[in-house]
N, C-alpha and C positions, 0 to 999 in steps of 0.2 A: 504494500500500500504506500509507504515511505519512495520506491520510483515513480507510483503510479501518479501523487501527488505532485511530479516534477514535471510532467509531461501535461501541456497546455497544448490545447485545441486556440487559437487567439478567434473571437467573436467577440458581438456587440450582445449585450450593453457590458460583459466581464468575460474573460475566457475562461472556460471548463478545461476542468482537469481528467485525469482518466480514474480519480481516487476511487469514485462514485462507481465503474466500473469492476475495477480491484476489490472493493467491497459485499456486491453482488454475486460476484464471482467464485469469490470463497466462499461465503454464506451457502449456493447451491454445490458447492465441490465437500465442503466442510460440516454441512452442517450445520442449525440452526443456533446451536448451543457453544460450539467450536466457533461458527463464522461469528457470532454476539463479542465471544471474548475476543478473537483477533483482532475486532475490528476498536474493543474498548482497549485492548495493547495499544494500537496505533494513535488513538486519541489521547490517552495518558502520556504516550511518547512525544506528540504535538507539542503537549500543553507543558511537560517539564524541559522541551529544547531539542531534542535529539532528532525531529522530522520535519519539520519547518519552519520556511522565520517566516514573518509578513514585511509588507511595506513603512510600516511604522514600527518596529522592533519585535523580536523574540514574544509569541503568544508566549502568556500564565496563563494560570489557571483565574485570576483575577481579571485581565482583561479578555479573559474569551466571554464573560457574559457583557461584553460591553461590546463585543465586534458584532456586525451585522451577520457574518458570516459563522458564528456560533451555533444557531442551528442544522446549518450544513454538515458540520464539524460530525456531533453530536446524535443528527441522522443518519448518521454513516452504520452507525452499531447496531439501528435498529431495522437499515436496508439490507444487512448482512442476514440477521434474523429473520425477516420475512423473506428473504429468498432461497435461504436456507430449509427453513420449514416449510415451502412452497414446491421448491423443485424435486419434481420425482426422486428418490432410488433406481440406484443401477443405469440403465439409460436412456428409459425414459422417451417420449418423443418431441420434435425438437417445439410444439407448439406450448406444450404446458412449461417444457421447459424457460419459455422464452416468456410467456407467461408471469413466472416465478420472477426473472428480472427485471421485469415491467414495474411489477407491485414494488419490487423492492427499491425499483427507484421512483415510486411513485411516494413511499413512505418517507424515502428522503427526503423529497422536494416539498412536501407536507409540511414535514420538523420543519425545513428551513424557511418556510410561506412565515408559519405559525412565530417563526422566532424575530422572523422581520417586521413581522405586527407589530411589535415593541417599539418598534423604529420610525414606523411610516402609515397611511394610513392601508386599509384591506385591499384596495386598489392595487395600489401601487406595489403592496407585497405581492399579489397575487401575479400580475406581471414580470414582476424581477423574479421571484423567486419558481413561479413554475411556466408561464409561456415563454419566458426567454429561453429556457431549456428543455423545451416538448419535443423538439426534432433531435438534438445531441443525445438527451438519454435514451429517443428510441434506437438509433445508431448504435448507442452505447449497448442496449438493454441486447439486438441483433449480436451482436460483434461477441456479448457477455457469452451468448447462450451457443456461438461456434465455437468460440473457444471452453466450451466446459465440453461440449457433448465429444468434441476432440479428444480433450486429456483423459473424459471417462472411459474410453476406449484402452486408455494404457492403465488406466487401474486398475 
């Protein structure tokens, strides 16, 4: 999750990263309960330094409820869990499969809608935080669920 944070899509109105992917991904490879904790590793690892800085210094855990982008953060662990517990066993076909990573980044854009409410008003979250990203996560959700039904073939 830590590369997948590094690698930017550049788009308006903020460029997406692939975290959001790498998160869904495990959650269906891993597990609902395994992809939860990976994905709260990563966020712990965020917040004490060790996986990203922002434009304004080094996330805490202090100013992550003060960034807009804290619910993004935060929805990562629970997109990992719903796609986890979404996505078949074994191998599945590739519609539920794909399925499973729809919701799980439907969950995430959700958290982050809900966390920008704080910020702005319903409007305006509802734009930033889920039609600016309708087409990338479906790309993403697509791209999530080839590359799982792939690597389940070598499991």
């Amino acid at each position: 999750m830590m590369v997948a944070a590094r690698l930017s899509v550049p788009m308006y109105p903020e460029a997406t990263t692939l975290v959001s992917f790498a998160a869904v991904l495990i959650g269906a490879l891993a597990g609902s309960r395994q992809g939860f904790l990976i994905a709260c590793l990563y966020v712990v690892a965020v917040i004490i330094g060790f996986a990203a800085f922002l434009a304004d210094g080094r996330l805490t855990f202090q100013n992550l409820f003060e960034l807009k982008t804290g619910g993004f953060l935060l929805g990562l662990t629970l997109a990992a869990a719903v796609a986890g517990h979404l996505a078949p066993r074994g191998q599945g076909t590739a519609s539920r499969v794909f399925l499973a990573m729809l919701a799980g980044h439907a969950v995430h854009m959700a958290a982050g809608t809900l966390w920008l409410m704080r910020f702005d008003s319903w409007h305006h979250a509802l734009m930033a935080g889920i039609v600016a990203y309708l087409v990338p996560d479906l790309v993403k959700s697509a791209a999530a669920t080839g590359v799982a039904l792939v690597l389940r073939r070598f499991a």
